[in-house]
N, C-alpha and C positions, 0 to 999 in steps of 0.2 A: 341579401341584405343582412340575413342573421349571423350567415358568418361571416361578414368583414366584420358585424360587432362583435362576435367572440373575439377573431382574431387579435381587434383592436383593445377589448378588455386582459387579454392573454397576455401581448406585449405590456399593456396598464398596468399588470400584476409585476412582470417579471423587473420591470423598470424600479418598482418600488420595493421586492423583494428578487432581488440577482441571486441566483441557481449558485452553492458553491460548488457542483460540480455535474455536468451536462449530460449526455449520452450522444455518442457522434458512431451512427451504425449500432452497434452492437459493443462498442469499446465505450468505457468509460473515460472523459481528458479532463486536464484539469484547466482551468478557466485565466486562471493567473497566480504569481506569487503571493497574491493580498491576497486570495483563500485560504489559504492555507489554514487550517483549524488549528486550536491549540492541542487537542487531542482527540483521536480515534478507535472505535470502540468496534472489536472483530473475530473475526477467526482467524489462528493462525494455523498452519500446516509446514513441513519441511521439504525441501526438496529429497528427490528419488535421485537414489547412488547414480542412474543412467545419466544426468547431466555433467556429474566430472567431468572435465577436460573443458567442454562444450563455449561457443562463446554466448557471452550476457548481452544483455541490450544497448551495454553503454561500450563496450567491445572488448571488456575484462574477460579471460578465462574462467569458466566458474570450478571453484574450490570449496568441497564440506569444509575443508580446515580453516578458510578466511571467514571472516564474521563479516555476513554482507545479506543480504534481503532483496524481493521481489516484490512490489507493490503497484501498482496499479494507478493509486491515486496521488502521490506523490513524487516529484521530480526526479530524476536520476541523479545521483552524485548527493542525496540530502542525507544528512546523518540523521539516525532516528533510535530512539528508545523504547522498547517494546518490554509491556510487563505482561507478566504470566498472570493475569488476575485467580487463580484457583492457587498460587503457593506463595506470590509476594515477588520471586525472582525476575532483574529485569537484566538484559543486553542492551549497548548500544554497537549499532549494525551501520553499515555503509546501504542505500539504496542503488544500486548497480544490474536490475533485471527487473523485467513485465513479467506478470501471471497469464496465462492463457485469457481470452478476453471473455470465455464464456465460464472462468471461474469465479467464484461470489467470493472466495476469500479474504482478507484486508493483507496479510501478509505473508508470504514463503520465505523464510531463510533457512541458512547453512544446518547442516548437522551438528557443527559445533556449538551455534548458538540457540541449536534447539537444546543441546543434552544440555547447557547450562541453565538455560530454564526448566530442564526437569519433563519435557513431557514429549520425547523419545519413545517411549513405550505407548502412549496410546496416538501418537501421532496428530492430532489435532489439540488445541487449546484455545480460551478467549483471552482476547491481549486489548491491551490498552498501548494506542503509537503514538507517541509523543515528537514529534518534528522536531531536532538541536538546529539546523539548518546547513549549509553548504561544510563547516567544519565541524568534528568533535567537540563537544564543552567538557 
């Protein structure tokens, strides 16, 4: 009896406050387009030279030289604005690749949209992601 009432307060909760984003196994999904947050607050890191060539999740070739990102919580194909919170500099990046699912990261992109943020040399930084959505603005 105790836990069909947990259960039933759990559901209670979740109905009145909806999860914007779930845990399904060990992978993080995202729930629908109406979550989408207006901004996200994270670690960023770049991808490693070894995936040149490689293909992406959405079945693009990946290239350091194209300005494109790896996100997790975000649709494939979303345009997204990512600031470097420690120097001010931002990119906007195409969403076109997953992060490994057991990485806590919010975001990986290109080389080249790391050197233009500036943090190249220590390889991680905290970003702020701003979702444009399916086009560039």
């Amino acid at each position: 009896m105790k836990k069909i009432l947990a259960s039933l307060a759990l559901i209670g909760f979740l109905i009145i406050h909806p999860p914007e984003i779930i845990a399904q196994g060990n992978a993080r999904v995202q729930l629908s387009s109406k979550t989408i947050p207006d901004a996200l607050y994270g670690t960023a890191s770049y991808y490693a030279n070894k995936f040149e060539g490689r293909l992406t999740a959405n079945g693009e070739v990946f290239s350091q030289q194209k300005m494109t990102a790896a996100c997790n919580l975000l649709p494939l194909g979303m345009w997204i604005k990512v600031t470097n919170l420690y120097n001010g500099r931002s990119v906007i990046v195409k969403v076109n690749d997953r992060l490994h699912y057991k990485n806590k990261r919010l975001v990986d992109l290109s080389k080249t949209a790391a050197k233009k943020m500036g943090y190249t040399g220590g390889g991680l930084t905290k970003v702020k992601v701003e979702p444009l959505g399916k086009k560039p603005s």
